[in-house]
Chimera marker file (.cmm) of the C-alpha trace (Angstrom):
<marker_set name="trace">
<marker id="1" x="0.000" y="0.000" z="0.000" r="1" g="1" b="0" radius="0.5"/>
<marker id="2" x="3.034" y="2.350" z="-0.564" r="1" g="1" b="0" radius="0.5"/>
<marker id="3" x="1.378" y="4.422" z="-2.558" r="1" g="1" b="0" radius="0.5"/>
<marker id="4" x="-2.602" y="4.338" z="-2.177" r="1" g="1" b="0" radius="0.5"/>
<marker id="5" x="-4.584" y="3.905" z="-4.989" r="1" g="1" b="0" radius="0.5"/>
<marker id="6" x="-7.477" y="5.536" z="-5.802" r="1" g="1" b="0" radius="0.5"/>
<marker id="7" x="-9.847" y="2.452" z="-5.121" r="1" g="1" b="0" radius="0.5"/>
<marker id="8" x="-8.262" y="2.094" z="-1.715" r="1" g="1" b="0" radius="0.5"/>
<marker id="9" x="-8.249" y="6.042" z="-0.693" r="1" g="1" b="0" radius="0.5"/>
<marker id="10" x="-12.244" y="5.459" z="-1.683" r="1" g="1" b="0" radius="0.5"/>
<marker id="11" x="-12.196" y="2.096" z="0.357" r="1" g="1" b="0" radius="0.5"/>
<marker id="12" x="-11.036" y="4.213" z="3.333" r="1" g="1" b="0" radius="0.5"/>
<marker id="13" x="-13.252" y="7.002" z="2.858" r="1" g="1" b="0" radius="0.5"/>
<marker id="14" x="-16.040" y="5.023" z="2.869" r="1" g="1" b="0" radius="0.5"/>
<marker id="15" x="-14.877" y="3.039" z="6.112" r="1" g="1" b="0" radius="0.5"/>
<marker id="16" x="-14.683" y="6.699" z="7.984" r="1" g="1" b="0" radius="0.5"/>
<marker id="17" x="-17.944" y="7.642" z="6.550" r="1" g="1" b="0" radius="0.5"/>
<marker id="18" x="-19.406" y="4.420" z="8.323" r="1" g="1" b="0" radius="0.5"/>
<marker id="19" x="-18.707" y="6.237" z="11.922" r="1" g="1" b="0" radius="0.5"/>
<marker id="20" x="-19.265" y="9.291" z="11.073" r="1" g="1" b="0" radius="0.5"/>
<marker id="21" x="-22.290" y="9.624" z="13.256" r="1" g="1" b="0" radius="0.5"/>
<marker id="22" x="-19.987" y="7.998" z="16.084" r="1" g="1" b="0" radius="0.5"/>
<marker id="23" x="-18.945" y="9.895" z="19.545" r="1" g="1" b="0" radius="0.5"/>
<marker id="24" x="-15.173" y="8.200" z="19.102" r="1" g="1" b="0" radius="0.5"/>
<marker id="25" x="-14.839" y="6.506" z="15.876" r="1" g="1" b="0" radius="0.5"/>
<marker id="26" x="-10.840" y="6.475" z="16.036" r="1" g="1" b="0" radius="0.5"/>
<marker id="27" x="-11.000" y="2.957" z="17.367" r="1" g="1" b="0" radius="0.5"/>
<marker id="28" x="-13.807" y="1.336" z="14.980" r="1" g="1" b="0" radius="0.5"/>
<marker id="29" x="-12.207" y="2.668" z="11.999" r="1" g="1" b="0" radius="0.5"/>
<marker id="30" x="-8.711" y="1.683" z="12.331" r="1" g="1" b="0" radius="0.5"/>
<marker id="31" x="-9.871" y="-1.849" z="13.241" r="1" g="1" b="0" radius="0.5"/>
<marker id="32" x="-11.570" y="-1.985" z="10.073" r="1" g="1" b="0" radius="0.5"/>
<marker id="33" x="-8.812" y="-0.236" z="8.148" r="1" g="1" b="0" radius="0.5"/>
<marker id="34" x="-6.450" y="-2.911" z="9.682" r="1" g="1" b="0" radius="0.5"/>
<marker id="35" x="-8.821" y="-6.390" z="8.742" r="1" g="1" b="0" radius="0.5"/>
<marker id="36" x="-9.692" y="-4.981" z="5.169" r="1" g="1" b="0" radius="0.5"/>
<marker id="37" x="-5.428" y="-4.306" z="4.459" r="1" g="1" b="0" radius="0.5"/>
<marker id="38" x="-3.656" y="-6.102" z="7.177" r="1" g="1" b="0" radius="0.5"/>
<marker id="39" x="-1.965" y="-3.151" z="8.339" r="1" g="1" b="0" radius="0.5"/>
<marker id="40" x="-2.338" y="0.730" z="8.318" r="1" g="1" b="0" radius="0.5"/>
<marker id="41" x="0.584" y="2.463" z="7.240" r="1" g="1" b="0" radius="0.5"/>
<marker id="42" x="1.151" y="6.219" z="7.702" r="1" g="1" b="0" radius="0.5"/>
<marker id="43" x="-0.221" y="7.573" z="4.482" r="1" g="1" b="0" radius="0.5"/>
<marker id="44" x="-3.348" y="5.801" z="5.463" r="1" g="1" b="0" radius="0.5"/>
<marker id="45" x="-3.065" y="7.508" z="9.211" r="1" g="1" b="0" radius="0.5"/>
<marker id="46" x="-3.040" y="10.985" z="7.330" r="1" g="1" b="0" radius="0.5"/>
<marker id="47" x="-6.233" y="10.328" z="5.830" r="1" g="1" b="0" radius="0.5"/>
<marker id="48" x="-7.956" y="8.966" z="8.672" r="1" g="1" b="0" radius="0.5"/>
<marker id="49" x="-6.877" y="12.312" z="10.479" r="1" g="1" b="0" radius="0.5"/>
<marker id="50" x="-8.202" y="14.277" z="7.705" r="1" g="1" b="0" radius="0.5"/>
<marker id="51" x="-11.390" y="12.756" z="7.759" r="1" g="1" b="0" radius="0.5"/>
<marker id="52" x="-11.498" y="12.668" z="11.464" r="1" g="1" b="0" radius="0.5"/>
<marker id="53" x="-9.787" y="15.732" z="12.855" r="1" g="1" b="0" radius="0.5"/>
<marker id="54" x="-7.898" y="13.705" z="14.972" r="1" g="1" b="0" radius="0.5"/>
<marker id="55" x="-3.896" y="14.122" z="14.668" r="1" g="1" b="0" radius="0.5"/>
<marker id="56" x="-1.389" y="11.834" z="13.083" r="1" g="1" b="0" radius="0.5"/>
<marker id="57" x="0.429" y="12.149" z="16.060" r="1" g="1" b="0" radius="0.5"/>
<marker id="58" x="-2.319" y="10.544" z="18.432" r="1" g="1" b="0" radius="0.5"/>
<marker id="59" x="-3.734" y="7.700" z="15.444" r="1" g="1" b="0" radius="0.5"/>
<marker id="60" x="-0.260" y="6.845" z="15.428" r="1" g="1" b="0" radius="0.5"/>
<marker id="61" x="-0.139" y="6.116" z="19.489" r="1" g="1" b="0" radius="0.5"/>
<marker id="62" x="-3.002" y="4.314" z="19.244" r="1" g="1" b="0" radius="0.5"/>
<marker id="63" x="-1.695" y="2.070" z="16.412" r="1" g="1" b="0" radius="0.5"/>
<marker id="64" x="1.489" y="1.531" z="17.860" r="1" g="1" b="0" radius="0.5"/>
<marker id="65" x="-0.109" y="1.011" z="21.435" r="1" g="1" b="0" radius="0.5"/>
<marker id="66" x="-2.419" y="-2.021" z="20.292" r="1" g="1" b="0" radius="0.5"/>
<marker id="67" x="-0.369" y="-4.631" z="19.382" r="1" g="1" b="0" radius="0.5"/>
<marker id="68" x="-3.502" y="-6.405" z="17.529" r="1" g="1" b="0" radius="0.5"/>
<marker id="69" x="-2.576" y="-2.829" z="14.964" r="1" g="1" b="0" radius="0.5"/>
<marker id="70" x="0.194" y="-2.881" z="12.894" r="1" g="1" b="0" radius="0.5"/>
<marker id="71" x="2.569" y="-0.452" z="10.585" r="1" g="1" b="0" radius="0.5"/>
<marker id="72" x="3.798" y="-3.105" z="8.192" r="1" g="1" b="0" radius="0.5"/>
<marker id="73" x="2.571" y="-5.787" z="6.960" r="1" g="1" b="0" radius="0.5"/>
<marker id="74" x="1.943" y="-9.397" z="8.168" r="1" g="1" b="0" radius="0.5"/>
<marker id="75" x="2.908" y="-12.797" z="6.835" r="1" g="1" b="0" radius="0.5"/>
<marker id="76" x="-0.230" y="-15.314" z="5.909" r="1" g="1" b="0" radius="0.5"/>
<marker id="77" x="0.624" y="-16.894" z="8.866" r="1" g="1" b="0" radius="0.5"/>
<marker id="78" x="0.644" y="-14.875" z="12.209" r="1" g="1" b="0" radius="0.5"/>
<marker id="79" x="2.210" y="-16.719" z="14.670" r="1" g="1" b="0" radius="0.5"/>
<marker id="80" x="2.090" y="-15.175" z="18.078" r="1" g="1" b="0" radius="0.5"/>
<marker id="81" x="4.236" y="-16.826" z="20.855" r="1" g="1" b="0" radius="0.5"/>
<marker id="82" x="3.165" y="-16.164" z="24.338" r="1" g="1" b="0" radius="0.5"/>
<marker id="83" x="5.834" y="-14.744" z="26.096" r="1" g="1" b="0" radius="0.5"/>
<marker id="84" x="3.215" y="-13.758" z="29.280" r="1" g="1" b="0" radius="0.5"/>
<marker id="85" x="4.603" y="-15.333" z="32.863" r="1" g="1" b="0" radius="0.5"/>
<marker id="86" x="2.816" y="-19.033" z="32.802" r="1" g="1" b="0" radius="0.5"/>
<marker id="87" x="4.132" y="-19.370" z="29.030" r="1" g="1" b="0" radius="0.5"/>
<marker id="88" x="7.685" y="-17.932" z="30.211" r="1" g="1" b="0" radius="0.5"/>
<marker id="89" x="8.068" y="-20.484" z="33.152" r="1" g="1" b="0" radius="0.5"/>
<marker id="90" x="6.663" y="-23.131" z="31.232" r="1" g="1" b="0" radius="0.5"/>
<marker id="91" x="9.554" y="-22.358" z="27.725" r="1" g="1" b="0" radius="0.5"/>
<marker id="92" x="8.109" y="-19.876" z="25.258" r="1" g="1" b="0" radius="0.5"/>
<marker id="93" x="11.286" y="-18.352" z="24.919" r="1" g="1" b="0" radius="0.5"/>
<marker id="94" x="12.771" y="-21.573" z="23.513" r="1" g="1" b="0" radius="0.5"/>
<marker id="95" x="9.675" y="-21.775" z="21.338" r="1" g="1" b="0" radius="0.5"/>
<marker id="96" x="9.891" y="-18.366" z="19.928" r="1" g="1" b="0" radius="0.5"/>
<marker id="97" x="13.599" y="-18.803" z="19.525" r="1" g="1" b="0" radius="0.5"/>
<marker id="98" x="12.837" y="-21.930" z="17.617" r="1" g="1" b="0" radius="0.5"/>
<marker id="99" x="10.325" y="-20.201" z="14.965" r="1" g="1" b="0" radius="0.5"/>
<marker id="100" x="13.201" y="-17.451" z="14.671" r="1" g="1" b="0" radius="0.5"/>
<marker id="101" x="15.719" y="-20.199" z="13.688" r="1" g="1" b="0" radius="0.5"/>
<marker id="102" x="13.706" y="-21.936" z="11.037" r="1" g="1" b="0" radius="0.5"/>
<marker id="103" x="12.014" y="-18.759" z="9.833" r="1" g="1" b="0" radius="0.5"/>
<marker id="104" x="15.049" y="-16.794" z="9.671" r="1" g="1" b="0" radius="0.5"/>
<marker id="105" x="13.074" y="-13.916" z="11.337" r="1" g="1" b="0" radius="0.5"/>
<marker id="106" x="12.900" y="-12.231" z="14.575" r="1" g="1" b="0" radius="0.5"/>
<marker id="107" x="10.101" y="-11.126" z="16.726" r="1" g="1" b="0" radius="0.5"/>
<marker id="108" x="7.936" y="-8.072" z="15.160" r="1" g="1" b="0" radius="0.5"/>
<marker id="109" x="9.385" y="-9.775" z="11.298" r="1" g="1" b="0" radius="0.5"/>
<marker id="110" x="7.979" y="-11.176" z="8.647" r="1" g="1" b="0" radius="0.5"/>
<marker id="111" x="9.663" y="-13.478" z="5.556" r="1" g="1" b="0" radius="0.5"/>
<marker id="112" x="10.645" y="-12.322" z="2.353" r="1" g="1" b="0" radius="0.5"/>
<marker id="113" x="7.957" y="-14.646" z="0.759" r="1" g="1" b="0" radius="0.5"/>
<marker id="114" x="4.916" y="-13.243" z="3.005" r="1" g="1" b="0" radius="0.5"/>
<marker id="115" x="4.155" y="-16.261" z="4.448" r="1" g="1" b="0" radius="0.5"/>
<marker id="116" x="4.977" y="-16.286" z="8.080" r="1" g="1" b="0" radius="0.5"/>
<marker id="117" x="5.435" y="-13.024" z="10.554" r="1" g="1" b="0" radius="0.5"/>
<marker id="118" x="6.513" y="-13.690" z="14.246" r="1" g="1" b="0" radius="0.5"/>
<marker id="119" x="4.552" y="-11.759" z="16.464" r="1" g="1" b="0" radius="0.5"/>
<marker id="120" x="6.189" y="-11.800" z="20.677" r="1" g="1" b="0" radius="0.5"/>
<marker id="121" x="2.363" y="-11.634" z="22.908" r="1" g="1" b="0" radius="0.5"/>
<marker id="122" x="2.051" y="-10.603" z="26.541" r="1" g="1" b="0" radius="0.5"/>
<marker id="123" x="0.012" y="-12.791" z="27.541" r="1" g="1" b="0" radius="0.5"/>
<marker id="124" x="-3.125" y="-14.112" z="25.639" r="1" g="1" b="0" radius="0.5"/>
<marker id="125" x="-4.994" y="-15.799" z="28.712" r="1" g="1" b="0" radius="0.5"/>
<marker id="126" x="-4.683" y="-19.360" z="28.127" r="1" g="1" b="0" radius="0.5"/>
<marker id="127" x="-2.001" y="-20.135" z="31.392" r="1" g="1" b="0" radius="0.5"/>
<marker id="128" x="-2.864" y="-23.303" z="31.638" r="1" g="1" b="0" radius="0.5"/>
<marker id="129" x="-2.150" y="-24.688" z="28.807" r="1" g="1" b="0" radius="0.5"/>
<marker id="130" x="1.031" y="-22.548" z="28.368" r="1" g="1" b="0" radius="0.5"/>
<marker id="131" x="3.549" y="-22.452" z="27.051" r="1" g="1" b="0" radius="0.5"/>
<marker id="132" x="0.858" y="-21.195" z="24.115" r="1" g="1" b="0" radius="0.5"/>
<marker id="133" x="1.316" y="-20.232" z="20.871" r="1" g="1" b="0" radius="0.5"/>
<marker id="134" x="-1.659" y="-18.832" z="18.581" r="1" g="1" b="0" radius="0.5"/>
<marker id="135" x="-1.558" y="-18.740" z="14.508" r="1" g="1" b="0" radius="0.5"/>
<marker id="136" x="-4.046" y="-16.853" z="12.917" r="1" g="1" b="0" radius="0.5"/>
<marker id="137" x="-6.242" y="-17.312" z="16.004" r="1" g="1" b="0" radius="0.5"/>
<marker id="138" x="-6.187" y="-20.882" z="16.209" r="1" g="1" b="0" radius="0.5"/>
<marker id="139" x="-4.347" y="-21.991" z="19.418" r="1" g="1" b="0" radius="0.5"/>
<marker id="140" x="-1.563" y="-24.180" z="19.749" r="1" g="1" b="0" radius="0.5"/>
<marker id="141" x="-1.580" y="-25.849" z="23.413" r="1" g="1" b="0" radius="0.5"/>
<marker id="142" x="1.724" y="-27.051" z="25.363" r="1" g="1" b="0" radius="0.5"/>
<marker id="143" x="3.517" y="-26.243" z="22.270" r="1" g="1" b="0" radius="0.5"/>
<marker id="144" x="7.027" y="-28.024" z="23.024" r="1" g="1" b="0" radius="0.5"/>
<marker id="145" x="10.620" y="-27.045" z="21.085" r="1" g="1" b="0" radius="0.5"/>
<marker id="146" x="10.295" y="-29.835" z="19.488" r="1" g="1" b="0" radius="0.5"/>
<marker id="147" x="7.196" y="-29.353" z="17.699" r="1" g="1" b="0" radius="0.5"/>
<marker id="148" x="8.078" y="-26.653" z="16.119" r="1" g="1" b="0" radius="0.5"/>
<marker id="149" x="9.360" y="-27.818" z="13.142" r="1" g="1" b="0" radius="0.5"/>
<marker id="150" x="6.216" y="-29.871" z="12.625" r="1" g="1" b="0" radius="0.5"/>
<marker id="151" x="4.111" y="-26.971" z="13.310" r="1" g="1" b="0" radius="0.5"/>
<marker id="152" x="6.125" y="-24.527" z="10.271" r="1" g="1" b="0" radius="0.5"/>
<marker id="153" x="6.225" y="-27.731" z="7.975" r="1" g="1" b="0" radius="0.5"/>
<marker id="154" x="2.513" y="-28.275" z="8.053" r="1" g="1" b="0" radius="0.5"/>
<marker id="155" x="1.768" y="-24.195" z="7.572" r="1" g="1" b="0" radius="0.5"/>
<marker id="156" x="3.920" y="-24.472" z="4.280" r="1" g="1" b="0" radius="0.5"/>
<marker id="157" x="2.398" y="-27.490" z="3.078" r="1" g="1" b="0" radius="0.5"/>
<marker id="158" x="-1.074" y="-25.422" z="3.713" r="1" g="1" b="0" radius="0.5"/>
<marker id="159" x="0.134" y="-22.890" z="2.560" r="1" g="1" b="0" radius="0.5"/>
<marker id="160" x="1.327" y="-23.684" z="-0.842" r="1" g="1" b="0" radius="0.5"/>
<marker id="161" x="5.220" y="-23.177" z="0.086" r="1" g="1" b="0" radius="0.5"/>
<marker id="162" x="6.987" y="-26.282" z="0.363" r="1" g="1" b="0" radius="0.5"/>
<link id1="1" id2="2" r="1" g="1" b="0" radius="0.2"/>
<link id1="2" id2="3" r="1" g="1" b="0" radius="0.2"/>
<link id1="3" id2="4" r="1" g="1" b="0" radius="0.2"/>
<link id1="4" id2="5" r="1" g="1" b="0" radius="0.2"/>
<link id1="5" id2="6" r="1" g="1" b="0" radius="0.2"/>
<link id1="6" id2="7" r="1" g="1" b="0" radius="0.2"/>
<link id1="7" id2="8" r="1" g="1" b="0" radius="0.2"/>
<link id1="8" id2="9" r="1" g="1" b="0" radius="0.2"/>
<link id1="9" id2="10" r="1" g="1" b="0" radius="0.2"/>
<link id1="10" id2="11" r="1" g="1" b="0" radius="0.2"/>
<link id1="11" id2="12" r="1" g="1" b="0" radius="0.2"/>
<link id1="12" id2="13" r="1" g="1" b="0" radius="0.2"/>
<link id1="13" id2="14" r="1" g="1" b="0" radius="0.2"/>
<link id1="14" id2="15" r="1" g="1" b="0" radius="0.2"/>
<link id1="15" id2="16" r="1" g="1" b="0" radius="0.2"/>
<link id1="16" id2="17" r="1" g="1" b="0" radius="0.2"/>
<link id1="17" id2="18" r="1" g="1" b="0" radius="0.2"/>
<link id1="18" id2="19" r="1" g="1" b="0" radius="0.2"/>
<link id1="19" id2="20" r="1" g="1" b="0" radius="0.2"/>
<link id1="20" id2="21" r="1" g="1" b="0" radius="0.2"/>
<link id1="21" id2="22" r="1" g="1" b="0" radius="0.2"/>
<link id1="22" id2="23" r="1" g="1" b="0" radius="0.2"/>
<link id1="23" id2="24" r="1" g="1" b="0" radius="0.2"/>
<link id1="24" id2="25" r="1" g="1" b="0" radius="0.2"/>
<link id1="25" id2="26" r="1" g="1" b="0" radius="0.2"/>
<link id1="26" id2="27" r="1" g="1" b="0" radius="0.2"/>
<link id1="27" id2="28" r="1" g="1" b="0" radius="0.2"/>
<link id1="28" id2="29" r="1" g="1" b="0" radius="0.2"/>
<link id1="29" id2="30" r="1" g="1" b="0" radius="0.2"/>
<link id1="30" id2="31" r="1" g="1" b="0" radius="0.2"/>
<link id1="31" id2="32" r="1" g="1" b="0" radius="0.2"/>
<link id1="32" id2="33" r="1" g="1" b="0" radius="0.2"/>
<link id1="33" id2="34" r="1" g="1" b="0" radius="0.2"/>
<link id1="34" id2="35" r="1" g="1" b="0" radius="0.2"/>
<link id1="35" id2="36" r="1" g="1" b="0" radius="0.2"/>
<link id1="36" id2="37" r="1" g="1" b="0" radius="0.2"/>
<link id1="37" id2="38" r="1" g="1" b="0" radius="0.2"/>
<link id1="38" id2="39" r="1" g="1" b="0" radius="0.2"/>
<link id1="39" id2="40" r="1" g="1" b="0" radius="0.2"/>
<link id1="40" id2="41" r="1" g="1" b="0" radius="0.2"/>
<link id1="41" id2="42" r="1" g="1" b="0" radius="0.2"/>
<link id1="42" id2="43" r="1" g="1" b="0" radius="0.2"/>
<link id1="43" id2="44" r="1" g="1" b="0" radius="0.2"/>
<link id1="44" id2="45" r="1" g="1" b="0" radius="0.2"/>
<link id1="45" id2="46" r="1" g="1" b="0" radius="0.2"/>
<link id1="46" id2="47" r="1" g="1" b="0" radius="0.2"/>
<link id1="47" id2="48" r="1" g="1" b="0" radius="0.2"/>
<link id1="48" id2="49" r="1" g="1" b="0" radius="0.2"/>
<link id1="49" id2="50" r="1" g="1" b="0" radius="0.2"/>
<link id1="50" id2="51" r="1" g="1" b="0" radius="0.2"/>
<link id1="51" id2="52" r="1" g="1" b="0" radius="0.2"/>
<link id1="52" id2="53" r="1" g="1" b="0" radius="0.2"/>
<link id1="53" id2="54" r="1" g="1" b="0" radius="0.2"/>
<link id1="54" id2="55" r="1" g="1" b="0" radius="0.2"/>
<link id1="55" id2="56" r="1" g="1" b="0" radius="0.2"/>
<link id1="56" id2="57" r="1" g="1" b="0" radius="0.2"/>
<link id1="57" id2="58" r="1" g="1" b="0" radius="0.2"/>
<link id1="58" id2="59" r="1" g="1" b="0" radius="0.2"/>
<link id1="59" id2="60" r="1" g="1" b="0" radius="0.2"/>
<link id1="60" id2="61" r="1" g="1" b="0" radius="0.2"/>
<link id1="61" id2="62" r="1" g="1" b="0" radius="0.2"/>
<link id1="62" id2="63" r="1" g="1" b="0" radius="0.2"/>
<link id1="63" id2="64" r="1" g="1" b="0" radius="0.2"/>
<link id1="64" id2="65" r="1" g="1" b="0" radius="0.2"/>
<link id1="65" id2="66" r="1" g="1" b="0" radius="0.2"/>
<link id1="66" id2="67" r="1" g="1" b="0" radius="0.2"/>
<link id1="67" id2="68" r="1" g="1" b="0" radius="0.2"/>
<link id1="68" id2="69" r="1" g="1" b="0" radius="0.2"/>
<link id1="69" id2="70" r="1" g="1" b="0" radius="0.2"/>
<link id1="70" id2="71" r="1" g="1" b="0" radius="0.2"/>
<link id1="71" id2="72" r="1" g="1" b="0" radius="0.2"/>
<link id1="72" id2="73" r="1" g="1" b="0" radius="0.2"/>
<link id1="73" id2="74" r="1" g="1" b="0" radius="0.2"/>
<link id1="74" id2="75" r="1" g="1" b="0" radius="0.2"/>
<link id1="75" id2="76" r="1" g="1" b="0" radius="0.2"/>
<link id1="76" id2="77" r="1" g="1" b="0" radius="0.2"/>
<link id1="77" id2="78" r="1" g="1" b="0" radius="0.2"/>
<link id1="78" id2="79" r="1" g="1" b="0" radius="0.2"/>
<link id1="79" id2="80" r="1" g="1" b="0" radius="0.2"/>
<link id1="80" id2="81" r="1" g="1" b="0" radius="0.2"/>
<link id1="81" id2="82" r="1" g="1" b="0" radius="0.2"/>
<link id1="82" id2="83" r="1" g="1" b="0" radius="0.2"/>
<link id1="83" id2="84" r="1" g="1" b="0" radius="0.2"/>
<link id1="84" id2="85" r="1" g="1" b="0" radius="0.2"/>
<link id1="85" id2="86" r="1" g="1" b="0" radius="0.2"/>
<link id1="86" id2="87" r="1" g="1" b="0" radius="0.2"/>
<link id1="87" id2="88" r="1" g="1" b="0" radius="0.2"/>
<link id1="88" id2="89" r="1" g="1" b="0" radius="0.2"/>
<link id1="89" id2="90" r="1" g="1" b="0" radius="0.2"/>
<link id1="90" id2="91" r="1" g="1" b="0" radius="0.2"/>
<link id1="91" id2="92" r="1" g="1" b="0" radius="0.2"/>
<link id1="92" id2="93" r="1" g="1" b="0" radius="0.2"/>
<link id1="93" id2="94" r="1" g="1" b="0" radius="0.2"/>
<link id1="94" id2="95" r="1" g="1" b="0" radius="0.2"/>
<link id1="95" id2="96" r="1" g="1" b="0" radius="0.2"/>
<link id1="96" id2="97" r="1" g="1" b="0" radius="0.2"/>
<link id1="97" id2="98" r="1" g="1" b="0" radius="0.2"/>
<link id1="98" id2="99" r="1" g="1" b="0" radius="0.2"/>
<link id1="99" id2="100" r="1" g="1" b="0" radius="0.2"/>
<link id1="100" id2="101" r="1" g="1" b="0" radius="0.2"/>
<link id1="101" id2="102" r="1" g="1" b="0" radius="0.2"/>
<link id1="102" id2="103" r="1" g="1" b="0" radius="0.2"/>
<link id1="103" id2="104" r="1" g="1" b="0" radius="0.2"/>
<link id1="104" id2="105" r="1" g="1" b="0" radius="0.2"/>
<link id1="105" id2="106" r="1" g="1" b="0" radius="0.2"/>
<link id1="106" id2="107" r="1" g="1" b="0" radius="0.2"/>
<link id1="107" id2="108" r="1" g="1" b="0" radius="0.2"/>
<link id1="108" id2="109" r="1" g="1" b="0" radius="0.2"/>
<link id1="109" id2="110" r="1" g="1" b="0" radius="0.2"/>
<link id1="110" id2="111" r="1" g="1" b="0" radius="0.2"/>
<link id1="111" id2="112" r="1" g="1" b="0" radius="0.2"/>
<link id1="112" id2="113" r="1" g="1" b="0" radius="0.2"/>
<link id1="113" id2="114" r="1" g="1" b="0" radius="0.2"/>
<link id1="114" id2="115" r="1" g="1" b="0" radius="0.2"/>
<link id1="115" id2="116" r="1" g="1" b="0" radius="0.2"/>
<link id1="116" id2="117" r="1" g="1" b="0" radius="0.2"/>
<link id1="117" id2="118" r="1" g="1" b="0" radius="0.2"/>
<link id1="118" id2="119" r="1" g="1" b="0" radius="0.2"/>
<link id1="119" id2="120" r="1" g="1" b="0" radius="0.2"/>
<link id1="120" id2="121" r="1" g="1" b="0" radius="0.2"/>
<link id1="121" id2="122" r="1" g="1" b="0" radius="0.2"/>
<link id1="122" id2="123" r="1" g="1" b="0" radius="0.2"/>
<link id1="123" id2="124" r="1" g="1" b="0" radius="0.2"/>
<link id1="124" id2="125" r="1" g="1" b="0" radius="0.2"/>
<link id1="125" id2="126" r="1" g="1" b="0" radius="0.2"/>
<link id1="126" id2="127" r="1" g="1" b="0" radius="0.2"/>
<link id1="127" id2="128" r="1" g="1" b="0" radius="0.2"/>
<link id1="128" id2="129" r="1" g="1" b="0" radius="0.2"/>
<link id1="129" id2="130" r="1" g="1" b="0" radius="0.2"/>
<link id1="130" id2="131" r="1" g="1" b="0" radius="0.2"/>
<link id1="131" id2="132" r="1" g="1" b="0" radius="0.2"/>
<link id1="132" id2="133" r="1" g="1" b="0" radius="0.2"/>
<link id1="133" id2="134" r="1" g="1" b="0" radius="0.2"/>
<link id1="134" id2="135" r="1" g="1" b="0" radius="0.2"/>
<link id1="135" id2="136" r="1" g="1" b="0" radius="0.2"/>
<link id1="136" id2="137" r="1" g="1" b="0" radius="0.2"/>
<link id1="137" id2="138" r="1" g="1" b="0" radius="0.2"/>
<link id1="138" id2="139" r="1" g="1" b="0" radius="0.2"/>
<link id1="139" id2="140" r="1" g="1" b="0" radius="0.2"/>
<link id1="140" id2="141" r="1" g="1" b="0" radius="0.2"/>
<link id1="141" id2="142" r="1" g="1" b="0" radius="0.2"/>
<link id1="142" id2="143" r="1" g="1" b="0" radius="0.2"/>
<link id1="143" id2="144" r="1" g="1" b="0" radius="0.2"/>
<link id1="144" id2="145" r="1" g="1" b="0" radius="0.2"/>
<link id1="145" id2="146" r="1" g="1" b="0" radius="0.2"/>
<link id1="146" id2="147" r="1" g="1" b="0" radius="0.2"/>
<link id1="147" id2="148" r="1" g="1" b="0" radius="0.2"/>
<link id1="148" id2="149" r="1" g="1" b="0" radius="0.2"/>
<link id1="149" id2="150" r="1" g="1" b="0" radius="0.2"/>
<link id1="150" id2="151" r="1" g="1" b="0" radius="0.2"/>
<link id1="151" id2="152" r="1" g="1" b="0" radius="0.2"/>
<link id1="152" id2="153" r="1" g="1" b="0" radius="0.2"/>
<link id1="153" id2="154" r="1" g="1" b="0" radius="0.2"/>
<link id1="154" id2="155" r="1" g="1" b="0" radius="0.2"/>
<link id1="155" id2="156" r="1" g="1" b="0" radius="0.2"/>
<link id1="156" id2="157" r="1" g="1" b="0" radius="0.2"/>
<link id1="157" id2="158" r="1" g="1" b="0" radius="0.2"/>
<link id1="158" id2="159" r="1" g="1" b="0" radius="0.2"/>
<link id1="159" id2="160" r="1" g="1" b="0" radius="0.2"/>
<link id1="160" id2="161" r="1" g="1" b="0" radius="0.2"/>
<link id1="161" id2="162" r="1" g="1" b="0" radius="0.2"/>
</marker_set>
């Protein structure tokens, strides 16, 4: 979305114009902004503050407070590792360093092909099943080291990478 297309400038328009009648739209619109393109970049943040009269300055807090928000885009495959207490006691850091290794990515990254971006959660309330990983909002119970691999193999295979 680099540069914003006409279609999409309309697209964005019309998502404001949906709240217009709306005490506080701010938080409405970006969420729709973010599920129709995946992210919402800052050229899309200036037109949101046009259209709203609220300032770049404070859409931008609220996009970079939120971590459900993002700047860039994300992979086809979000996976979020748990990095909340019951998940940190019980190895998430082993599991998120294991999706770095065999993604080649860190935390907050996604791959050059668009497939898979590693996202480092809080906590995402599931402690007893921990340490818990969720892809694309499907989650991943007692998710061991050594499942990893198994876990990235089948998301290729699904996902058309092999």
């Amino acid at each position: 979305m680099a540069r914003l297309s006409e279609t999409a400038v309309a697209k964005i328009n019309e998502i404001c114009d949906r709240y217009s009648d709306e005490r506080t739209p701010l938080m409405m619109i970006l969420s729709d902004i973010q599920k129709e393109y995946g992210y919402i970049p800052l050229e899309v943040q200036q037109i949101v503050s046009e259209r709203t009269g609220a300032s770049v300055a404070e859409i931008y807090g609220v996009v970079t407070f939120y971590s459900f928000f993002s700047l860039k885009p994300k992979g086809k495959y979000v996976v979020g590792c748990c990095l909340g207490t019951a998940c940190y006691v019980k190895g998430a850091q082993g599991v998120i360093d294991k999706f770095s290794e065999i993604l080649g990515i860190g935390p907050g990254e996604t791959t050059e092909d668009g497939m898979f971006t590693i996202d480092a959660l809080r906590c995402i309330g599931a402690c007893g099943i921990a340490p818990a990983v969720s892809i694309n909002g499907k989650v991943y119970p007692k998710v061991a080291v050594s499942s990893v691999p198994k876990i990235v193999e089948e998301l290729r295979k699904e996902g058309g990478a092999a």
